[in-house]
N, C-alpha and C positions, 0 to 999 in steps of 0.2 A: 580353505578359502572362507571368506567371511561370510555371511550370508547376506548381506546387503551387495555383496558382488555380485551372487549367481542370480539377483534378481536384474526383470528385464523392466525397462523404462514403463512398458505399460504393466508390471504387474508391481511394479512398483507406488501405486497411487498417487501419481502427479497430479497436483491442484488443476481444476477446472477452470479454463477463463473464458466460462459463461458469467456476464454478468446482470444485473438485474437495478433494480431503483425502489426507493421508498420515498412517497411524497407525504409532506408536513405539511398542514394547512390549517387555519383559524387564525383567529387576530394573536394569541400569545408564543405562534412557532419560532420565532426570531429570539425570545425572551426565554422560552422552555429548550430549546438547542444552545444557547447560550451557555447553560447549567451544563452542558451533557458535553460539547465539544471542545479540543484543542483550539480550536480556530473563531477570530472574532466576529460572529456574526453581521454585527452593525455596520461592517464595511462590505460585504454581500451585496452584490447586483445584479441585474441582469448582467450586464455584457462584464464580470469578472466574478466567474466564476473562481472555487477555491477547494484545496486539499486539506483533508481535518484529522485527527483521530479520535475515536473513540476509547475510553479506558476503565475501566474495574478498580475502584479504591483503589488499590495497589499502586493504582499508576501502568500498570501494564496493558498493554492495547486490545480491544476488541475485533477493534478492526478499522480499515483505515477507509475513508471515504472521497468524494469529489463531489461539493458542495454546487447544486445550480439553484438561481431564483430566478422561477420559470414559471408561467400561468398562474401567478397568485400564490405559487407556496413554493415550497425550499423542496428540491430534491436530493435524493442523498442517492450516488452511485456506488454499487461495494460488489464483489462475486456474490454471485448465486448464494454459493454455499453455505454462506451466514446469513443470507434474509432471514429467516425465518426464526435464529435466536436473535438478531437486532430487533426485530420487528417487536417479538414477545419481550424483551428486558428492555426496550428502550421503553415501550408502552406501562411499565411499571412505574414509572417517571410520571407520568403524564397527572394524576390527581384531579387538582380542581382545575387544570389551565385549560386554555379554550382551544383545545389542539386538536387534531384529526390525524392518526399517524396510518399509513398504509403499503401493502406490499402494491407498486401501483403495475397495471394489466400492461401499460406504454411498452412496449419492446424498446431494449437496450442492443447496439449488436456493435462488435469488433472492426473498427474499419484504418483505413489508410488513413494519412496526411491530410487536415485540411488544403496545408498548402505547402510542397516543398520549399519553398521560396523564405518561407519565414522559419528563423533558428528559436524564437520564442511560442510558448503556449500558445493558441489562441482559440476562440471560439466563432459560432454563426449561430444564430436561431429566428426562429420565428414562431407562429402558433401552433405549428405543423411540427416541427421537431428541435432540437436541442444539438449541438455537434461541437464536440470539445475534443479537445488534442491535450491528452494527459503523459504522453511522451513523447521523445522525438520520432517520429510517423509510424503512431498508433495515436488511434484517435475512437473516441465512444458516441456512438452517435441513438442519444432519447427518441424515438419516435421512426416513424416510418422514410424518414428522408424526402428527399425528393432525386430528380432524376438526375442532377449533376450532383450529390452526396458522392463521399468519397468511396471506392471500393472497398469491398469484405477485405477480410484480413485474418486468416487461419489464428486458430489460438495459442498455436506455439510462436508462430514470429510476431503477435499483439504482446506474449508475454516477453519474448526475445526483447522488444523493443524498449521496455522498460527494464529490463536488466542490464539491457547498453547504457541506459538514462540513468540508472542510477533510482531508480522512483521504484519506489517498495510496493505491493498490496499485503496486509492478513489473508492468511488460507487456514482451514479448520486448524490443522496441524501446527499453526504457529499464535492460534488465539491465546493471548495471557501470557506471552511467551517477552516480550519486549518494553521495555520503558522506550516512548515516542525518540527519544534522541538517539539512542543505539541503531537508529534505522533511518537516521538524518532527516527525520520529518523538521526538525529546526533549520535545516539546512536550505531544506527544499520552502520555505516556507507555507509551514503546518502549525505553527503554534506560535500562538500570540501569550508574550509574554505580559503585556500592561493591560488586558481585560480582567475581568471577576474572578471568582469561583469557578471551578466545573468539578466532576467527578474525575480524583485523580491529579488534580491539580497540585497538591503538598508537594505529591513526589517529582514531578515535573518540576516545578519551580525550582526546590530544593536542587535537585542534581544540574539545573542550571548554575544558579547561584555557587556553586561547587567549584564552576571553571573550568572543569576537567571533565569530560566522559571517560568512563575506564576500558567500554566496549562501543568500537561502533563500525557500520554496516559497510564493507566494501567490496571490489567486485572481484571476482576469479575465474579460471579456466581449470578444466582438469582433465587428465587424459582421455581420450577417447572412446567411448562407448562406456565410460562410468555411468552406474546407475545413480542418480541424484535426485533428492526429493526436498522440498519443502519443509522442516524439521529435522533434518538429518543433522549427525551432529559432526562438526567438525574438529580435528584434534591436532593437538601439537604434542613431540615429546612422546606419542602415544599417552594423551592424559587431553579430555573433552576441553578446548579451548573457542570453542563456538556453536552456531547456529543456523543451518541455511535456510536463508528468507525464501527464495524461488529459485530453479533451476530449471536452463530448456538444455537440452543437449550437454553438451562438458561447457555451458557457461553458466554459469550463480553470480549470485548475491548472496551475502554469507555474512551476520554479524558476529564479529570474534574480539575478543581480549587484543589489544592496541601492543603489549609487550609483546604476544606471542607472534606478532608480523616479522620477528627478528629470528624467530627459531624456524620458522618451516611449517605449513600447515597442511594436512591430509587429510582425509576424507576416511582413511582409515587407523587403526591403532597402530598397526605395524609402520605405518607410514611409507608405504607402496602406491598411494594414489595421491600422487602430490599437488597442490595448488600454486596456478603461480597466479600472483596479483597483476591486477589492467588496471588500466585507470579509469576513473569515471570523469564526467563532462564539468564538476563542479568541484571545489577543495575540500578536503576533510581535513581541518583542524589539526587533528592528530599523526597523517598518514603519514609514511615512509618516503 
């Protein structure tokens, strides 16, 4: 047996969807995040909020975020689990700008639906708190709410929710692991192709301009009581043909090689834990 079988869901190190925020503040945060994100600052408001990535020369993602402009500075949404390398490599950036970057104390928590009723994103805020729907019903609500905020919302069906959606996060395990397209952040609108510079920007542009993605993100189901994690690798052929973004139960997100949807894909070498493909809410370019 393989030993990624005999392990159990929880000893398997399933990503945490605890998540947390960092607020940017000073007169140049709009102009110093500018440099550093996918996504165009300059069209940032309060009531439109936005999804960004983060990326390492490479081009490959740090981690992926949910941009708010809220009480005078930008907050950036992201798991727990990378605050605290965002926080130190983003602040390396920072130089002479007039910036203030921090792990901010505001409680973030996991909640339901702003509004079943509406099939689009949306947001509410005020001075009191911040409440964004970053998938179809799951929603992240900045601050302490108030008493008609939407209900808690367990962290496996907040994650569940975006893996129905189609809407990626970075988890330690998958940091450095992606060019933004492979994970549909262009899709999803994450990346502004007519802005500046940022870090990362060559490779993004370029495999734009390309036409072609070679691998990109889509959704599957796999037998039952499969252990599945975050970085696991997915195969075809028995021979590594992917990568899985997030997994809650036998549902993933899984970015893989666009040929290999033709051959059959498993979760293992032997190819005894087979994937079958679902669809997601939105087109993939390339899909089947």
């Amino acid at each position: 047996m393989d030993s990624k079988e005999s392990r159990t869901t929880a000893e398997h190190g399933a990503a945490s969807a605890d998540f947390a925020a960092i607020k940017i503040s000073g007169p140049d945060r709009i102009e110093f995040l500018q440099g550093q994100l996918t996504q165009d600052l300059a069209e940032l408001t309060p009531d439109r909020p936005m999804p960004a990535g983060w990326n390492n020369p490479k081009g490959r993602l740090l981690a992926i975020v949910w941009l708010l402009d809220w009480q005078d500075a930008v907050w950036m949404l992201l798991p727990a689990e990378l605050l605290n390398s965002v926080v130190r490599r983003l602040g390396m950036f920072i130089l002479r700008a007039a910036v203030t970057l921090e792990a901010a104390a505001t409680p973030v928590s996991l909640r339901t639906s702003i509004s079943h009723e509406n099939t689009n994103l949306n947001s509410c805020f005020n001075e009191s708190f911040y409440c964004l729907e970053t998938a179809d019903g799951a929603t992240l609500l900045v601050g302490d709410g108030a008493a008609d905020a939407p209900a808690e919302l367990s962290g496996d069906d907040w994650r569940l929710a975006h893996i129905r959606s189609g809407r990626p996060w970075i988890w330690q395990t998958t940091a450095e692991e992606f060019v933004p397209q492979m994970v549909n952040l262009d899709l999803l609108g994450g990346i502004s192709f007519t802005k500046g510079c940022y870090v990362g920007q060559e490779i993004v542009a370029r495999t734009h301009n390309l036409g072609r993605i070679k691998r990109r993100m889509y959704r599957f189901s796999a037998p039952e009581n499969t252990a599945i994690g975050a970085g696991d690798t997915v195969y075809a052929g028995g021979k590594p043909a992917g990568v899985v973004v997030d997994a809650v139960g036998s549902e993933l997100l899984a970015v893989v090689r666009i040929e290999s949807l033709q051959q059959g894909l498993a979760l293992d070498e032997a190819g005894e834990q087979m994937l079958q493909i679902q669809p997601l809410p939105y087109a993939v370019p390339e899909s089947i």
